[in-house]
Structure formats: C-alpha cells, structure tokens
N, C-alpha and C positions, 0 to 999 in steps of 0.2 A: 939406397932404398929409403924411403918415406915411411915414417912411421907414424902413427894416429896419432892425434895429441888428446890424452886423457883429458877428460869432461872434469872440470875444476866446481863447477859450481848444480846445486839441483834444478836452476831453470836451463842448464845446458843439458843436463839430464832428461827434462821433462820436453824439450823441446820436438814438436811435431816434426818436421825438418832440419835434420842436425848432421847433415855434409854437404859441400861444396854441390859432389854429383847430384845430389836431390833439390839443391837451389837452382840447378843452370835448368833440369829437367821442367822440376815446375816454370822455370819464367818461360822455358819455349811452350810448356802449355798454353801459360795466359796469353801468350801471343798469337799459338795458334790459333785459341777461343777466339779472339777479338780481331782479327784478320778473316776468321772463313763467313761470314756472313759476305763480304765483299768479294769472294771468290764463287762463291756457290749459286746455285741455280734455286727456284723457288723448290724444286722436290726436294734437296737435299738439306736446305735450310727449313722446310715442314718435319723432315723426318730428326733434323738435330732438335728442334723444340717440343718434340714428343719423347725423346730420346732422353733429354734434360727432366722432362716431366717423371718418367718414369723411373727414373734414376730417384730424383726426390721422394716419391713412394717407397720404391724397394727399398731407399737405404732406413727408414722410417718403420715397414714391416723387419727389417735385419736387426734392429734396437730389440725392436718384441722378442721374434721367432731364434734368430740367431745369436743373440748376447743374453739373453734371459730366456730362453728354452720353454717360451711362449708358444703354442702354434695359432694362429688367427686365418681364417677365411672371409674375414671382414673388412679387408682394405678398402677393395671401392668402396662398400658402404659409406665407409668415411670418407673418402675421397666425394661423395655425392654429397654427407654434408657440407664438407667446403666448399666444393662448388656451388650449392644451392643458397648456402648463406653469400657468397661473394654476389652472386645475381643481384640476391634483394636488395645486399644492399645495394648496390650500383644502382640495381634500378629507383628503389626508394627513400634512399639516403643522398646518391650522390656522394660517398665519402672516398677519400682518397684510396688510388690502387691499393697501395701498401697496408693503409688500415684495413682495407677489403681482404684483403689477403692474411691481414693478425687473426680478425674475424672469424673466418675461413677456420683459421687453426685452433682456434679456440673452443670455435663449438664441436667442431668434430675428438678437440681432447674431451671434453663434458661426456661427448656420447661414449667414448673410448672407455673413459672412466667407468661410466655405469655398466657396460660393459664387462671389466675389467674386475667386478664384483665377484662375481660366482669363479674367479683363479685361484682365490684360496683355497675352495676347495674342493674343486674338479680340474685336470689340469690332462695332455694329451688329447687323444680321441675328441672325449666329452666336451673339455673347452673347444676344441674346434666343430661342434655343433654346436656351442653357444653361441660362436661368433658368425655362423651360418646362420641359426635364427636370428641374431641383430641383422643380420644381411637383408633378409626377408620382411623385417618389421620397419626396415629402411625405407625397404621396396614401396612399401602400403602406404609410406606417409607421402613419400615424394611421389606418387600415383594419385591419393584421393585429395591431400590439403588443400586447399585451395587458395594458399599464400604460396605454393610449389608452382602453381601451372596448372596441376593435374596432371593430364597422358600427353598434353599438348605442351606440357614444357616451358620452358623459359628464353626469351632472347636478350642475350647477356650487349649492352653496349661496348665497343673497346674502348680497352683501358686508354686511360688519358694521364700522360705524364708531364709536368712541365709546359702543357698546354698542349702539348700533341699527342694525335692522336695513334695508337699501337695499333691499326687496321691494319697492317701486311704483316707477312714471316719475317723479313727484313727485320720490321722495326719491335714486334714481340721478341724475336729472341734479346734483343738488347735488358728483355725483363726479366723473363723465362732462364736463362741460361746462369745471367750474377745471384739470382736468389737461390737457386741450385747449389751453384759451386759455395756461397753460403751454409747453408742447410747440409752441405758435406762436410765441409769444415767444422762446424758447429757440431756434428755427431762424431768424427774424428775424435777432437776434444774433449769429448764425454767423455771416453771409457778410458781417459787419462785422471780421471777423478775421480772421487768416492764414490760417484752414485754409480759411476758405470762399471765401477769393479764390483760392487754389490750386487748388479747385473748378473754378471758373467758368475758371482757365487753362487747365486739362484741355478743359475741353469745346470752347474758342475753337480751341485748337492745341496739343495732345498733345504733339508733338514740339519745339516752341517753348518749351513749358513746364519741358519735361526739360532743354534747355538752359540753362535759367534758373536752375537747382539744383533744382525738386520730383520729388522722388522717384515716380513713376506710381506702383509698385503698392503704396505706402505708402498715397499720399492715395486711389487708386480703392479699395482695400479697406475704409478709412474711411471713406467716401464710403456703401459698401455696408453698412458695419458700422452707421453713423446711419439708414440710412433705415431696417435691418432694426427698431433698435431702436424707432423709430416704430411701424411695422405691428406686435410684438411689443406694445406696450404697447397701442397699439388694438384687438389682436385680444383681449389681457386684459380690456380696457374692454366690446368683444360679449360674450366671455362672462358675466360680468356681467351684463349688462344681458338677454342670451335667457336667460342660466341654462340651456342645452345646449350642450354642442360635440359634435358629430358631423361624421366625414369629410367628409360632402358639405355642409357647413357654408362651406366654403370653397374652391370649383370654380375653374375655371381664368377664368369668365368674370366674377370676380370683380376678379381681375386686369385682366382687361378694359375693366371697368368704371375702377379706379382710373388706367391709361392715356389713357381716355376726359375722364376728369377733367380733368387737367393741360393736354391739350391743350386741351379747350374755354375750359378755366379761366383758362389761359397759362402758358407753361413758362418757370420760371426768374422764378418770382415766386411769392412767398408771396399775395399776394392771390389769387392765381390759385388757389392752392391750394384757401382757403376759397371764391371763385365756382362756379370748377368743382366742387367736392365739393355745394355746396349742389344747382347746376342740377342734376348727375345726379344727385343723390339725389332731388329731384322728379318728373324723366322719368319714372321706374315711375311714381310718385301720378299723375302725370298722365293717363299710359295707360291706367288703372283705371279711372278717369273716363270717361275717352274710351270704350273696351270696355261700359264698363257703359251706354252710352248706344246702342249699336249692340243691333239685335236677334238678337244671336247662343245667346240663350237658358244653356242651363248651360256652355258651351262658353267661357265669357268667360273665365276662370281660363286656360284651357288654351290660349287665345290669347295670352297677355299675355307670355310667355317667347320665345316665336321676335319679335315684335314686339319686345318692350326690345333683343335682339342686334342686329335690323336698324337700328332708332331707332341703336344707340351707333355702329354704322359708319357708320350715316351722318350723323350728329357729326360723329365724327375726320375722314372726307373733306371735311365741309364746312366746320368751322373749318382744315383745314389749306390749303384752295385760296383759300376770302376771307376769314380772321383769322385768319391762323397767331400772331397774337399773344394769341389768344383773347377772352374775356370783360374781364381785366385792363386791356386796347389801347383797351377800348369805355370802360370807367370811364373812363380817363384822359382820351381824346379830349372825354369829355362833360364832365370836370372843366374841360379848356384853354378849350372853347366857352364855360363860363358864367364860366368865371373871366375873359376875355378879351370877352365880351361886352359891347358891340353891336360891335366890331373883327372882321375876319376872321385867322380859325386859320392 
C-alpha cells in the first residue's frame, strides 16, 4: 500500500494543488476548456461565455457575502460600471481590451468602496438596502448622463486583440473564458493569505476579530473593493461579448440572480462559486424548454420572466432550509462516498 509522503516544506504546504490526482484533473480541464470551442455549436459556445461571465461575478459577490459575511444587492450595479466604463473607453480612447477591462475594474472598485462606507456600521438587513440604494443611484446616472447614452445606451465595438477582431462566440470566448479561469485563480489564492483569512475572521466574529488587531473598516472596504473589481471586469467582459450596454442591461434582479448563485452554489467556497453560477445560468435554458413545451402559444416569452423570479426564490429557500451548504456540500459528500467506498461516510 502507498503511503502519502509528508509535505517537507511550507510552500508544499501552501500549495493550491498538492496531489498527483488534482494535477491530472486540472490538465484534463484546461484541455477540455481549449478543445470545446472546436467541438460546439454557436448556442453552446454563447451559453459557455455567459456561463464564464457569470462565474467571474459570483465568485467576486462570494469574496463579500460568503468569506466576510457581507450581504450586497449591488452586483450588477457594479457590473454596469464596468461595463459602462469599458464602452467609453473603446469607444473614446481606443485603448487596449485588457486595459479596458483594468479600467472596468477599477472604477467599479471606486464605487464599491464608497459604497463599502456605511459596513462599519450597519451590516445585515440594513447594508443590503444600502447596497440596493447604490443599485438605484446607479440606475439614475447610467439612464440620465449623457456621457452613458442615456435610455438609448451605448454600442460597444468588439474587442480587438492582436489585430483581430473578437466579433463571433468562437473567437470571444478565447478572451472571456482565460480572464475567468484567472480571476478564479487569483481569488482561490486570497484566502490563502492574510487578507483573506482576515476575511473569513470578519465574518466568523466581527468583534473577536477587532480584538485580534484587524482593522474592520480597513479589511470590509477591501473586502468590497475586490468583489467590485470582479463585477467591474465581468460587467466589461458582457459588454463585450452583447456589444450594447443599456440601463436596463443590468436590473436589480440581476443582483438577484447573482445571490441566488452563491447560495445554491455554497457560500464561502470558490467551487461554489463556479456550480452555482453554472446551475443558474441554466435555470433560464431550462425553463425555455419547459415553456416551449407547454401550449401556451405566443405568450411563452412573456411567461418566462415572472417564472425565472419565482424559480430563484425558490432556490434560495430551498438550498438555505436542506443544504445551506449548497451544491459544493453535495460534490464533496459524493467525493467522501466514492472515495471511502464500500466503508460507510
């Protein structure tokens, strides 16, 4: 029988990936990432680039909500400043995707931050009607400014890489999909650090924490200032990829939806992140399906929106009464059973 070989050193220790089986796993991922563009159809390769999208939000609201026991209804919001700043500049500047995209995440951490003010000392409930009011005050600027569009919105150019140009799903996901698996990576790697274990003190016990020497409205501004920069750079990544931003581009049940996520997904886990953003991003496909199979004649469109809200509540109520640990709780449980199989769990 094979026996482990004790971790000799603290970067074998610290290491994000630290067995053979989770090396062979990842490389057939990145394999399978960078092969299914060539196998897929344009619907399936639309819905992996929304899929990728949403994933970099959620895991960005799971920094706030789930590792520092933030609650926010403000994603999209943020998500619309990034997007709205990548437009301009594309359209104004001219400046390269990727700096369109720093951009993106910048201002939307700016807004984040201010934001991010009143968590010292309102936090539950109340911060999540602050972060509903930034939702709203969002709403007003990218509706009346008149460096926004207005209600007519913005037409975003595609991205141009290397001299080509990103107009199909094909050639966006080759952008959309590495800046992701980035932006996972990169949050992974936090909460292997001081700040992200300061995070997670926050959230365990506030006032425990304080005592311990972290500073609260240092780390919870931070806290808010990462997760913005996530939705900032995703919401750059949608524009992109629809090539419009308009106000109602990014509603409050957007936000919704990315709450909806986390929880299903599981809070306070990166896996969670990516299940949950996968599974709700399906729900809608699935209901389409479902709609389109019922005899409700032209009316099925117009069905599908009060349905997706009802569907997401009731998600959240039912992962939060039997798996408040979400989707992530299930993987696991199902890894322990085969891994420990024929023994009982």
């Amino acid at each position: 029988m094979r026996i482990a070989t004790a971790k000799q050193t603290y970067l074998a220790d610290e290491a994000l990936f630290d067995t053979r089986t989770q090396h062979v796993w990842l490389a057939l991922l990145a394999a399978s990432l960078a092969l299914f563009p060539f196998f897929a159809n344009a619907y399936w390769l639309y819905l992996a680039c929304l899929v990728a999208i949403n994933i970099a939000s959620a895991t960005g609201l799971n920094i706030l909500t789930g590792y520092t026991g933030l609650v926010s209804l403000g994603q999209a919001a943020f998500m619309g400043l990034g997007a709205y700043t990548v437009a301009v500049m594309e359209l104004h500047l001219g400046t390269p995707v990727l700096l369109n995209l720093l951009g993106g995440g910048v201002v939307a951490m700016v807004g984040g931050l201010l934001v991010g003010i009143p968590s010292l000392r309102v936090k539950g409930l109340y911060l999540a009607i602050a972060t509903i009011a930034a939702s709203f005050i969002a709403h007003f600027i990218f509706a009346n400014w008149q460096f926004t569009g207005g209600t007519t919105g913005l037409q975003v150019p595609p991205a141009r890489v290397l001299g080509v140009d990103l107009d199909t799903s094909f050639k966006i996901y080759w952008l959309i999909v590495p800046v992701t698996v980035l932006m996972v990576l990169g949050a992974a790697n936090l909460f292997r650090t001081r700040i992200g274990r300061a995070f997670i003190a926050i959230r365990d016990r506030d006032i425990s924490a304080e005592v311990l020497g972290i500073r609260l409205l240092r780390y919870k501004l931070l806290s808010f200032g990462l997760s913005s920069f996530y939705a900032g750079v995703a919401g750059g990544l949608w524009a992109y990829f629809f090539r419009v931003v308009t106000p109602e581009s990014f509603p409050l049940i957007m936000s919704i939806f990315f709450l909806a996520a986390i929880i299903v997904g599981g809070m306070g886990s990166i896996l969670g992140s990516i299940l949950g953003a996968i599974f709700m991003t399906m729900v809608p496909e699935f209901l389409k399906l479902v709609v389109g199979w019922l005899p409700v004649g032209g009316d099925a469109l117009r069905l599908i929106s009060p349905v997706r809200t009802i569907v997401f509540g009731l998600l959240i109520v039912g992962f939060l009464i039997f798996e408040p640990h979400g989707l992530a709780e299930i993987w696991r449980r199902a890894r322990r059973f085969f891994h420990l199989w024929p023994f009982r769990t």
